[in-house]
N, C-alpha and C positions, 0 to 999 in steps of 0.2 A: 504493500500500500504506500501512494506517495501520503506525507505528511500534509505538504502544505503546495498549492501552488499563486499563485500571486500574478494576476492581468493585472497590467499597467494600461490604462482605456480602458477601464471595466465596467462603463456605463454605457460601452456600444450597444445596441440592439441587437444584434448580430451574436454579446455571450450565449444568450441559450442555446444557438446552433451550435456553439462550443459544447456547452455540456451537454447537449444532447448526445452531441459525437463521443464523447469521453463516459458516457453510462451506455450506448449501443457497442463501444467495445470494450465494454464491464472492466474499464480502468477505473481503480478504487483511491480516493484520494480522502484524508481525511477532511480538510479544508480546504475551501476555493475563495480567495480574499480579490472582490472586484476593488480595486483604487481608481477613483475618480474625482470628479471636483464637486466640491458644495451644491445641491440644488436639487432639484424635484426628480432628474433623469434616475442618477442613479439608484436609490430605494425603488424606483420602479423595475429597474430591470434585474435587482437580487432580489427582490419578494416573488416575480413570475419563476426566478429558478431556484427559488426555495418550493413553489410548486412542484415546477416541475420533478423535483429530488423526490417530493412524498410521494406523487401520483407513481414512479419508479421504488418506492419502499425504499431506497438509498438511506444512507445518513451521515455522507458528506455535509458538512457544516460552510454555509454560503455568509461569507463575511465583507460586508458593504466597509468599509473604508476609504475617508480621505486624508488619513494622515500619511505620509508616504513610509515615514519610518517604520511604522505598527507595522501596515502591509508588507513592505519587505523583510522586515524582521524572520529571520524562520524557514526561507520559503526555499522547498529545494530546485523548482525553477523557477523566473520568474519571465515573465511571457510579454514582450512589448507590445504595445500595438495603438498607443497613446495617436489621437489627432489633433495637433496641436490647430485651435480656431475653429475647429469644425468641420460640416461640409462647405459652409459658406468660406473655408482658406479653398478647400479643393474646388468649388467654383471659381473663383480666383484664377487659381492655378492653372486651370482648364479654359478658362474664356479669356483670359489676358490676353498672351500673347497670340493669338490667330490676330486682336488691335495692330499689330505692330507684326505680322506677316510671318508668323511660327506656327509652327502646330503645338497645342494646347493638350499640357499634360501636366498632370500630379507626380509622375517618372521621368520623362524624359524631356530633354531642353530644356526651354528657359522655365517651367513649372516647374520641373524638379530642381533647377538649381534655388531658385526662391522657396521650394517648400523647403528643402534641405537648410536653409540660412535658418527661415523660420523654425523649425523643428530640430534639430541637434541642440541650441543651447538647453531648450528641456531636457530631452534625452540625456545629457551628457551630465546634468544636474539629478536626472536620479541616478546615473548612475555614481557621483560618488558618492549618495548615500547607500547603494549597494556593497562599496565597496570599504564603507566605515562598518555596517553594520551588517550582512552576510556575504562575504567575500567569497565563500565557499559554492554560491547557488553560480545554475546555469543561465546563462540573461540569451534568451532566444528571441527574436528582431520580424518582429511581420510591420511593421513601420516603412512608409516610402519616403522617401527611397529609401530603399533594403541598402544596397550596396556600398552608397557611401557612408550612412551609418554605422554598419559595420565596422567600415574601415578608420573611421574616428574612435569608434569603442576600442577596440584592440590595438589601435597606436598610441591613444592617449591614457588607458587603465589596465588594469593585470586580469581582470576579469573574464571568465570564461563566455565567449560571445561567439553566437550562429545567428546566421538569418537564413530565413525559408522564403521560398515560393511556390507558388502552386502549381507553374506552368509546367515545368520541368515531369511531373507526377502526371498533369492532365495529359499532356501526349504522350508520355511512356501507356497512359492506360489504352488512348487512341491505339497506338501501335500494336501494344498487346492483342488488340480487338482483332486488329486486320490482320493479326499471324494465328489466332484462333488459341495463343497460350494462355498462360498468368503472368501478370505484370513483373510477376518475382525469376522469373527465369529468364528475363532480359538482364544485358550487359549493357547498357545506354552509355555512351561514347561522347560526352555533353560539354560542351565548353562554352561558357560566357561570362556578362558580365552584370548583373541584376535582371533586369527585363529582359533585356539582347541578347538569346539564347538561342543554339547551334546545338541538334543531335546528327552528329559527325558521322554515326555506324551504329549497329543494332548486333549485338551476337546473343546464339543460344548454343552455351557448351561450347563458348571457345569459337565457335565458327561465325563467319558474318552472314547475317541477313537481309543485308542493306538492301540487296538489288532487290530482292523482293519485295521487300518493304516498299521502296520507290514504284515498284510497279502497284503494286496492289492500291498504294496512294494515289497514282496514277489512274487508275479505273474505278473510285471511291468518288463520290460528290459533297464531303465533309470539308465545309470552307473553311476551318479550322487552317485546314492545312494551305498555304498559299502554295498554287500547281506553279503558275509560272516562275517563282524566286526556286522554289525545286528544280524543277528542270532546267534553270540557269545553271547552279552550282553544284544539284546535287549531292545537296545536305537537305536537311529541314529547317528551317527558323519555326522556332514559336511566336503565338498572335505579333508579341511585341516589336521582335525584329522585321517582322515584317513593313511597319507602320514608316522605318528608316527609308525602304525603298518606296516607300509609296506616300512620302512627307508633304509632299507638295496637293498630289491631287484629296489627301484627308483633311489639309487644311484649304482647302479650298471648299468642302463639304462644310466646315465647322462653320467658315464665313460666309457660307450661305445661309445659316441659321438652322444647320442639325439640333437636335437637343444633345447635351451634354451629360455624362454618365452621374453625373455631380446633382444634376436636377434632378432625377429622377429617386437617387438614393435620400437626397434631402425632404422627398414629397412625402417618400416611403416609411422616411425615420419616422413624420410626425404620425403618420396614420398606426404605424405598428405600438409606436408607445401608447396612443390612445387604447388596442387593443391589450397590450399589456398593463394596462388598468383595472381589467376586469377580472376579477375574483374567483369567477368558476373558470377564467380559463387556465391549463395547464400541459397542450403541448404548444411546440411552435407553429404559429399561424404561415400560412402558404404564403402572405405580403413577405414573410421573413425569407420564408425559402426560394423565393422568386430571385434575392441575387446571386443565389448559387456560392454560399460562401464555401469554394471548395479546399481553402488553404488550412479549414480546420480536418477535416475527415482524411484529406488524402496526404497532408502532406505534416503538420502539426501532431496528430495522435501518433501516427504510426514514427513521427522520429521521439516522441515520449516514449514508446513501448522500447523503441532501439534503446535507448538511456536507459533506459532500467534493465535493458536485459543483458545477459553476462556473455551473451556472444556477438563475436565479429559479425557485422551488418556493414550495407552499403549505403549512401544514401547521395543526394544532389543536394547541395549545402552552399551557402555563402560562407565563405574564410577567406584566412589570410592568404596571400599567394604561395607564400614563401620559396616560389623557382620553380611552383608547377607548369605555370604556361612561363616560358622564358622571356616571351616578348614583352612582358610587363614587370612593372616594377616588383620588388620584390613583398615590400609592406602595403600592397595596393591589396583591396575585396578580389574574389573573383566568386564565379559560380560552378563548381564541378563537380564529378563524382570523390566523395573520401571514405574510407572505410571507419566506422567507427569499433574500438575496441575499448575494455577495460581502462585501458592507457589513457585514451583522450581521441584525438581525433586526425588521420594522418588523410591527407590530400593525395589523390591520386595522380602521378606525373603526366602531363597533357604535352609539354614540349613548348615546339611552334607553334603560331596561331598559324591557321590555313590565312597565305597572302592577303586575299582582298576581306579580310577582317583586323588586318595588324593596324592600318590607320584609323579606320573609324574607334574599335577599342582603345587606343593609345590616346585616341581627342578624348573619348569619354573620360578615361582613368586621369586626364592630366585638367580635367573638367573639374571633375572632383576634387583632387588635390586642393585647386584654387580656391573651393567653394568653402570645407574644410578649414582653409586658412584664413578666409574671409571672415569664419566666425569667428576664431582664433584670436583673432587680431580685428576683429571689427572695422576691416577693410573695404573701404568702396573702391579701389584699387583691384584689390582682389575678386570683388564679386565681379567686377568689369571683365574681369580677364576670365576666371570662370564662366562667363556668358560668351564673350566671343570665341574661344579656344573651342567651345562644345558645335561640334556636328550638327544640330537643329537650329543651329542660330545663322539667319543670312550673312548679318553683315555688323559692323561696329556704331552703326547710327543706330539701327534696330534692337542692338541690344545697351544702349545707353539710355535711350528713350522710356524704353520697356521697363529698366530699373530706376531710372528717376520715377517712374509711376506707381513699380510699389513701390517703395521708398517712403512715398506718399501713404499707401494703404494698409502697407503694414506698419509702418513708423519704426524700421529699422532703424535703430542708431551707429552709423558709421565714420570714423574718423576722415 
């Protein structure tokens, strides 16, 4: 049984689909401590999962706090997943920049490099109270950007720090589909860099099954998978990478007045909490499961089971690089296969990037770097440079514009 676990964001609407997932694979915990901030949200969303616990006969003890220390105190992992502003930051982040001729994202470009300014100084504020009062707990990263948070956490603390994603799990299970195994008898071959994710070869037992794979892909109408960037390269990207080669014409959809993934989640928050109001309910209403929170079921539990359990397991993970892909720096994020053991956690050696991935990773990673030290140092200097160096940004007017504007909206303060 784990003892304690501890969300950071534990006033999303979106915990019950947590616990839901962690009592359907009858992982037993004694405590689930949501931290979040003062006000009506949270007591709403730990009284629907203290429901939920009875109508289940569990007797995990669901513990509402907003003290940060009580919450971490204890906790043998502790789970990020904090929004810092809201959805109303990630509207922001999503509709800014298409202003000023980007495509509009909470990950990638000029949104992620502004969610990232905005979001790390918290992050990095609980972490050192993790690291005054339980140094020993695992700090695992569902926070966007995954990638450069990471890469903050484990250059700037001693603490033990993973970040997940869900993409890397969602097409290994696609693939599985179209080879007719189990997910678990794949060798997925994966290299990337947060979102921007590459499955390089597919083996079973040692042997490749790439070509097939490609074929079978190839005669499947699952748009998941982008045909045309496949038959270019002959790899896979996931959704994300995709969105690189096809930058232009998604933001050209945005600024035509698409809806935004951001409106739709903010409409959904208020309606769900309303339903989680109500007293006889006690599973998760279908508003909830409409956005497919799949990063807890596929990709969150199943690396909690690996934790606890005492044998060598694989998994797709954010860590340090430390020389697995060579083309990148050494103390940069990356996203690969590492095997975890008793020990801790070892990175699987990747090599080379395949060529036409060595510059666009290289801008992102050196993206980051800047953004990183922009917080650091409270640099408009630096965020400038982190805006033009990154891959999604036109040009140096467009991205000076763009941060004089939040600047304005968020009231960053920089020297």
């Amino acid at each position: 049984m784990i003892e304690r676990i501890t969300v950071l964001g534990g006033s999303s609407v979106y915990i019950p689909e947590f616990l839901t997932s962690l009592l359907s694979h009858r992982m037993l915990i004694k405590e689930l401590v949501l931290l979040g901030l003062p006000g009506e949200k949270l007591p709403i969303v730990a009284d629907f999962c203290r429901r939920i616990i009875a109508k289940h006969g569990y007797e995990t003890k669901v513990i509402a706090e907003t003290d940060p220390v009580a919450a971490i105190s204890g906790a043998q992992y502790i789970v990020n997943q904090v929004r810092v502003g809201g959805l109303k930051a990630r509207m922001r982040d999503e509709k800014t920049p298409p202003l000023f001729d980007m495509f509009g994202s909470e990950n990638l470009g000029a949104g992620g490099v502004i969610n990232l300014i905005r979001t790390l100084p918290v992050v990095m504020d609980f972490a050192q109270i993790i690291e005054a009062t339980n140094p020993k707990a695992t700090l695992i990263n569902l926070t966007n950007p995954v990638g450069p948070i990471v890469e903050a956490l484990f250059q700037n603390t001693k603490l033990k720090v993973v970040g997940i994603n869900d993409l890397p799990a969602i097409y290994s299970r696609k693939i599985a589909g179209l080879l007719n195994c189990a997910v678990d008898d794949l060798e997925v071959d994966y290299v990337g860099i947060y979102d921007l994710g590459w499955i390089q070869n597919i083996k079973i037992d040692g042997s490749s099954r790439m070509k097939q794979v490609l074929e079978r892909i190839e005669a499947s109408n699952d748009d998941a998978f982008d045909h045309d960037i496949i038959r270019l390269f002959r790899m896979i990207p996931i959704r994300e990478m995709s969105v690189y080669f096809r930058r232009h014409e998604l933001l050209k959809e945005q600024q035509s007045g698409s809806h935004f993934r951001s409106d739709i989640l903010y409409d959904a928050e208020k309606r769900i909490l309303k339903m989680y109001r109500k007293q006889d309910l006690n599973t998760v209403p279908e508003l909830t499961r409409q956005r497919n929170a799949l990063w807890y079921d596929y990709t969150l539990i199943p690396l909690l089971q690996k934790l606890e359990s005492n044998k060598s397991t694989t998994a797709i993970l954010c860590v340090a690089n430390n020389g697995a892909i060579t083309d990148l720096p050494k103390n940069c994020s990356v996203e690969i296969p590492v095997r975890l053991t008793s020990k801790g956690i070892k990175a699987r050696k990747i090599g080379m990037l395949p060529h036409f991935l060595r510059g666009i990773y290289c801008a992102m990673k050196e993206s980051d770097r800047l953004a990183i030290k922009a917080v650091r140092h409270c640099s408009y200097e630096n965020a400038l440079q982190a805006l033009v160096v990154n891959p999604f940004v036109p040009s140096l007017k467009k991205a000076q514009d763009f941060l004089d504007r939040c600047i304005r909206q968020e009231g960053f303060k920089f020297r």
